[in-house]
Structure formats: structure tokens, C-alpha cells
C-alpha positions in Angstrom: -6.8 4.2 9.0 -4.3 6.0 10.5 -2.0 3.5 11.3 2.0 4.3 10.8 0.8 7.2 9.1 3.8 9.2 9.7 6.1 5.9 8.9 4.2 5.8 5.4 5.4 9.7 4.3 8.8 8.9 5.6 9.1 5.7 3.9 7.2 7.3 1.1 10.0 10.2 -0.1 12.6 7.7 0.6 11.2 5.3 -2.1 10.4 8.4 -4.1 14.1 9.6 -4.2 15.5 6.0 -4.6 13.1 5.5 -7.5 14.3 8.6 -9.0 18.1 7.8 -8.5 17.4 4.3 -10.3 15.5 5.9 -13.0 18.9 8.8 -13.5 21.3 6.4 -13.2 20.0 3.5 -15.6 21.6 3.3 -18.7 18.6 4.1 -21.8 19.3 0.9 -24.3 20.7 1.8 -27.8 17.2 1.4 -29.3 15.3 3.8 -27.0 17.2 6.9 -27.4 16.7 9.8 -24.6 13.7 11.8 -24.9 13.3 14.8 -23.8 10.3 13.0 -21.5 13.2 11.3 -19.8 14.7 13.9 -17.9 15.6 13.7 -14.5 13.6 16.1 -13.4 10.4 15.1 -15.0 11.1 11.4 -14.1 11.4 12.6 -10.4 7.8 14.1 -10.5 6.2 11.5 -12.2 7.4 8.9 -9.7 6.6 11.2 -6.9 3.0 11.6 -8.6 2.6 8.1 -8.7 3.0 7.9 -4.7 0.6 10.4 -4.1 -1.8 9.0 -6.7 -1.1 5.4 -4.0 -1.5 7.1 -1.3 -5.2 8.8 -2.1 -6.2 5.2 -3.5 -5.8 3.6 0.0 -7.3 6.5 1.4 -10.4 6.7 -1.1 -10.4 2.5 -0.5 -11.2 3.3 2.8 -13.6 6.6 2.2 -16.0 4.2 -0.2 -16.8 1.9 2.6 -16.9 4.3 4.7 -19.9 5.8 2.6 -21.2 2.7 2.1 -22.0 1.7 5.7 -22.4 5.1 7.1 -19.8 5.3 9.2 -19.6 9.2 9.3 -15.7 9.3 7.9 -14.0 12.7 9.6 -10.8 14.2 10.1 -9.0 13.0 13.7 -5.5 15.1 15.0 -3.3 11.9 16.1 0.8 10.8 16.7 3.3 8.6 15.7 5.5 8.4 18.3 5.3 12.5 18.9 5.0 13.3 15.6 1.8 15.1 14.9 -0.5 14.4 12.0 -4.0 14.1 11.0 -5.7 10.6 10.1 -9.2 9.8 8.8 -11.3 8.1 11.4 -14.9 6.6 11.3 -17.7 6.0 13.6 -16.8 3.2 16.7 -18.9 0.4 17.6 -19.8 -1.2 14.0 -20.5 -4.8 13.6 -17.2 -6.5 13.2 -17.4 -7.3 9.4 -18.1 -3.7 8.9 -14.5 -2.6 10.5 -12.7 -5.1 9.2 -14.1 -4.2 6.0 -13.2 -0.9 6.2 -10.1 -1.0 8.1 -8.8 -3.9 5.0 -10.5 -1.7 1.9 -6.6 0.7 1.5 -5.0 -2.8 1.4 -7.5 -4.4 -0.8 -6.5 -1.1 -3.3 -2.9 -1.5 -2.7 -2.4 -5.3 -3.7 -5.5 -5.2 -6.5 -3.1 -2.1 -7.7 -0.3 -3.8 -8.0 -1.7 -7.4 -9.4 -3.0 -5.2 -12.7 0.0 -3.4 -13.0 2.4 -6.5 -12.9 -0.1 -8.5 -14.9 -0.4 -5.7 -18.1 3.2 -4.6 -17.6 5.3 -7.6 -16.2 8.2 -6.1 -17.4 7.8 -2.9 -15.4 11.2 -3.3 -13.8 13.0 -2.3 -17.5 10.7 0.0 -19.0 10.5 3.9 -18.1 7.7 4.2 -16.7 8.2 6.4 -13.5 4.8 7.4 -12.5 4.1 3.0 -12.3 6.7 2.6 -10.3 6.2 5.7 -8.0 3.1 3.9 -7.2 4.8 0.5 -7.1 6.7 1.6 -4.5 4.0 3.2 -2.7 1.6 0.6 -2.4 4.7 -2.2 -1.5 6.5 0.5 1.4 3.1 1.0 3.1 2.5 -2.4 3.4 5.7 -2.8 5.1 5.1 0.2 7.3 2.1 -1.5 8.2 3.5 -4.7 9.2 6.2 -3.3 10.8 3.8 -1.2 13.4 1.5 -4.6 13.4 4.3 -6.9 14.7 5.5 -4.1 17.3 1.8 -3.3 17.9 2.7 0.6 18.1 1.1 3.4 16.8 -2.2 5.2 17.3 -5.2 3.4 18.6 -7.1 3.3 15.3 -4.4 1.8 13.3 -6.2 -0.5 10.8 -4.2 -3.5 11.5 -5.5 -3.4 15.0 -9.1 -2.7 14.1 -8.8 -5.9 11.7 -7.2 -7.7 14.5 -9.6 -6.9 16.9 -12.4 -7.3 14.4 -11.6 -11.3 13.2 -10.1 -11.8 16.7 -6.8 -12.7 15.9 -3.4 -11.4 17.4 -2.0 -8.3 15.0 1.2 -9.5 14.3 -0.9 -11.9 12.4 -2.7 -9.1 10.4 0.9 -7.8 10.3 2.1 -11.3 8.0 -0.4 -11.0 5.9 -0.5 -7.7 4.8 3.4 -7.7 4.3 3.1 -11.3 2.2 1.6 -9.9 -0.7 3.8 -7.0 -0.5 7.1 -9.6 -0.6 5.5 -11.6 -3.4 5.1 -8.9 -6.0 8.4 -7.5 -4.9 9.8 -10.8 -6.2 7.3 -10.9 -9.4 8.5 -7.0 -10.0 11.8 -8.2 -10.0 11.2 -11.9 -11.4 8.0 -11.9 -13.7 9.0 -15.3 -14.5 8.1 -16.3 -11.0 4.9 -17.9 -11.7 4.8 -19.4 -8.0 5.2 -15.7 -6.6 2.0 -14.5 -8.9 -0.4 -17.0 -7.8 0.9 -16.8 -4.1 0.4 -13.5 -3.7 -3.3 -13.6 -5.2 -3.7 -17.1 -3.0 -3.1 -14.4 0.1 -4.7 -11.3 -1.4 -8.2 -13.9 -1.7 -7.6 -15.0 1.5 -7.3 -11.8 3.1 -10.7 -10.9 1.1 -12.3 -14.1 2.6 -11.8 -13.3 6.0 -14.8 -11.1 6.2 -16.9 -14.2 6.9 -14.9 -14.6 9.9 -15.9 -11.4 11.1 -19.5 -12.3 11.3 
């Protein structure tokens, strides 16, 4: 769980701020006048909230398996490269479909996140609705961060992609492509709804990903 932590804040404010600068510098079309909602200021919080609201969803993802196999979650001082933080560990040694389980269940949130919110809003790209997109964003940058430390296989010890690795017995760069596949995907169905090839492609993965829990046994 705490893998690329520090990456995911970083990567985090930046999508927070770039969301807010497309949200202040979008024209409003002539038949949505401004609100008083609308305001910069207020658009800027709501898409921060949104990343936060991301961020405790992987977490909590995480903390309910956690729970459910008695794992004994707790609070672990670890680094990114020198930079100090705090991650969420759990118990060693459980069976292997146990922690990959655990180590997939703040992906599982992430990409069932975003398939509802594409699916009820496909036209999310147009609309203002910052506190969506802030956790958009959220749930697409941390599965790049992810990847990213997956294919260069850095970070702290108990990065999830290298407990799922380790767990299915695959190489993590592997893990690495298919967490940052579903992320791609719905990136192209946020910014092509039409894209029915990139809707059922990204579930095909986000299944598949699910299904590899029997391979853990």
C-alpha cells in the first residue's frame, strides 16, 4: 500500500491545479450562464475535494480487506527516494490470494470509480462538475504513478505492485501494464465517450485483473 506514495501527492496537486486552470479558463456556453457556484475559488476546492475523497477510497479499498482477513492494518514510517512519509502496512506472510487481494483492492476502487462515473456522466469532459473530475484525475494519476514505480521497480518494499507481483508470480512491470491500461482507456473514453472499443477494453482488463486471484491460489 505504500507504493509511490510520495509520487501520488505530487502528481496529485499537480492534476488538482491543472484541473482548476481548465475549469477557470473554459468558456461557460451561452445557455449556462455563470453562477455564483462557478467561481474559481470554489471550483478549485471542489476538485481538490474530489482527490482527496480518491485518495481515502484506495485507502479504505485496501483497509476493508484488510479487516476482512485479519491482517492487523497499522501505520509504517517509510521513503520515496528520501522523502519521508507514512504508509499503511499489513501483517506479512498471508497466503498469496490474500495479498494480492489486498495489495489490488485501491485499484479495484480506482477503475470501478471511474467506470460509474463515465458510464452515468459520459459527458464529464463538458459539464462543471469539478469535484468528478478532481477524482477523475485522482484515480487516473495514481495509476500512472503506480506503473511508473512498477516498470522501474523503485520505491519502498511494500509497494502493492510488488506484493501483487510477488503474489501471482509474475515480473512487476507486468503488474505495472495493467494497472496503467485501464487508466489509458478511460482517459480516451473521458475524452471520447464515443469510444465504445475503449469502454469495453478497459472493463475486459479491469475483469481480468479481478480474475487473477485464482492464480494466486
Amino acid at each position: 500500500m505504500a507504493a509511490g506514495r510520495a509520487v501520488l501527492i505530487v502528481l496529485l496537486v499537480f492534476g488538482c491545479v491543472s484541473g482548476a486552470r481548465a475549469q477557470t479558463g473554459s468558456a461557460t456556453p451561452p445557455s449556462q450562464p455563470a453562477t455564483p457556484s462557478e467561481h474559481p475559488l470554489s471550483s478549485l476546492g471542489s476538485f481538490l475535494a474530489g482527490g482527496a475523497i480518491g485518495l481515502g477510497a484506495h485507502e479504505s479499498g485496501h483497509l476493508l480487506f484488510d479487516a476482512a482477513f485479519g491482517a492487523n492494518p497499522g501505520i509504517k514510517k517509510v521513503s520515496f527516494h528520501g522523502l519521508p512519509f507514512f504508509a499503511i502496512t499489513h501483517d506479512s506472510g498471508l497466503p498469496p490470494d490474500q495479498e494480492f487481494v489486498i495489495d489490488s483492492a485501491g485499484f479495484w476502487v480506482q477503475q470501478l470509480g471511474n467506470d460509474i462515473i463515465l458510464t452515468r456522466r459520459p459527458d464529464l469532459r463538458h459539464e462543471h462538475a469539478p469535484l468528478l473530475k478532481g477524482l477523475f484525475a485522482f484515480n487516473v494519476l495514481a495509476s500512472v504513478a503506480y506503473a511508473g514505480a512498477a516498470f522501474a521497480r523503485t520505491g519502498p518494499v511494500e509497494r502493492d505492485t510488488r506484493g501483487m507481483a510477488d503474489s501471482i508470480r509474475w515480473k512487476e512491470p507486468a503488474i505495472g501494464a495493467l494497472i496503467l491500461a485501464p487508466a489509458v482507456l478511460d482517459t480516451i473514453r473521458y475524452l471520447h465517450p464515443e469510444a465504445q472499443w475503449a469502454r469495453w477494453g478497459s472493463r475486459g482488463v479491469k475483469v481480468g485483473m479481478v480474475l487473477l486471484v485464482a492464480r494466486a491460489k
